[in-house]
N, C-alpha and C positions, 0 to 999 in steps of 0.2 A: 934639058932637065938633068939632073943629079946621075949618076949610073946605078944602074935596078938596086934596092935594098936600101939606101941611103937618102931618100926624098924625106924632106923635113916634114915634120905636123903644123908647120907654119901656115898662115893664110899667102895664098897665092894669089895674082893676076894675073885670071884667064882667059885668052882667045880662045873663041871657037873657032876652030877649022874645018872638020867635015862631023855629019852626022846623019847616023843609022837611028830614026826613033826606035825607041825601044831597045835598042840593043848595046849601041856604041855611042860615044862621042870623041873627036881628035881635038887636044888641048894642045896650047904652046903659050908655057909661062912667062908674061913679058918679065915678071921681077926677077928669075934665075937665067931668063935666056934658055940655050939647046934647043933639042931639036922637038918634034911633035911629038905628042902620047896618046897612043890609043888606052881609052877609061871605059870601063863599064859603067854603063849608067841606062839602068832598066825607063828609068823614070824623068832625070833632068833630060837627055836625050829627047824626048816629045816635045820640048818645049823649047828647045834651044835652036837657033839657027847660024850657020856662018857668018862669022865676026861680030857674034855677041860677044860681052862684057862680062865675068861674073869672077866674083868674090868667091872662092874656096880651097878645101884642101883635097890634092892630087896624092893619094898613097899608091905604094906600092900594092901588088898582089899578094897572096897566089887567088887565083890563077893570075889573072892581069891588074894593073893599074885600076884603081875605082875613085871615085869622090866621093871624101869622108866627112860627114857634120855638115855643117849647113853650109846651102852655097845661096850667092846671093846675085843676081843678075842688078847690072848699072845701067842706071836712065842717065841722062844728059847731066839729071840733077843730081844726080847720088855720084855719078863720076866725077863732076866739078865739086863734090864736099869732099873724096875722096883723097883728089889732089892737093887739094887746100891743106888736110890733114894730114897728107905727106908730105909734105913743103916742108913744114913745119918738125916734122921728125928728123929729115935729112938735113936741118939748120944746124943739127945737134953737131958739136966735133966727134970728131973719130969715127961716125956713124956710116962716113961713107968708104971708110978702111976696113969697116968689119968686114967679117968671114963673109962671101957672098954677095957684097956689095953696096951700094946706097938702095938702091931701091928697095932689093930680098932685105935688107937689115932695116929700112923703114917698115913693110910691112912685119916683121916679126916685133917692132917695139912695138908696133900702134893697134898690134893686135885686139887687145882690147876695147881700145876705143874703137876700132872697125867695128865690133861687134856689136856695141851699142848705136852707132850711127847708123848702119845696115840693119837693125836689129826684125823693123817689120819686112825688109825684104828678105832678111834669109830664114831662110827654111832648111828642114830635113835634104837631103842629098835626094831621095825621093819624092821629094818635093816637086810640081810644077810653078813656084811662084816666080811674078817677073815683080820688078821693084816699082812701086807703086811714084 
């Protein structure tokens, strides 16, 4: 990830790694790369398991790391519209010269569209939805 203070408001792609319900969860963004992040997360934490999928945003603290706005867990099928729709971004020129990369730069054009095509799966950060 980014070094402390400097993580984007963008939508991120994120693994799950380890998780504390209720308390914690360890992410590792595949579209920025780095290493893992411990996030507070009183509520997606319940519901998340190692090497789930999920659409959100990782900000920084204080105190720690948390996920911010709605995150969105991926089924087989929302993953494969996902990709499709980033294909499709990184077609674009220059997109994969931007700051950050092809992928980080796909997900921060298609933002919007993410949010619409995601739209019944994501939820509040406190949220427990998985994507239908």
């Amino acid at each position: 990830m980014s070094p402390a203070g400097s993580r984007q408001h963008s939508f991120g792609l994120l693994r799950v790694v380890r998780v504390m319900p209720g308390r914690w969860i360890e992410l590792h963004d595949l579209a920025v790369g780095g290493g893992v992040v411990r996030a507070i997360s009183h509520h997606v934490s319940r519901s998340a398991r190692p090497h789930d999928l999920m659409v959100g945003r990782l900000m920084d603290g204080p105190p720690a790391p948390a996920l911010w706005g709605p995150v969105g867990f991926l089924t087989r099928q929302s993953g494969r519209e996902l990709r499709e729709l980033l294909d499709t971004h990184m077609e674009v020129p220059g997109l994969g010269d931007a700051a950050g990369g092809g992928l980080a730069a796909a997900m921060t054009a298609a933002s919007r569209e993410i949010t619409v095509m995601l739209a019944r799966a994501l939820g509040p950060a406190n949220a427990s939805l998985k994507a239908a």
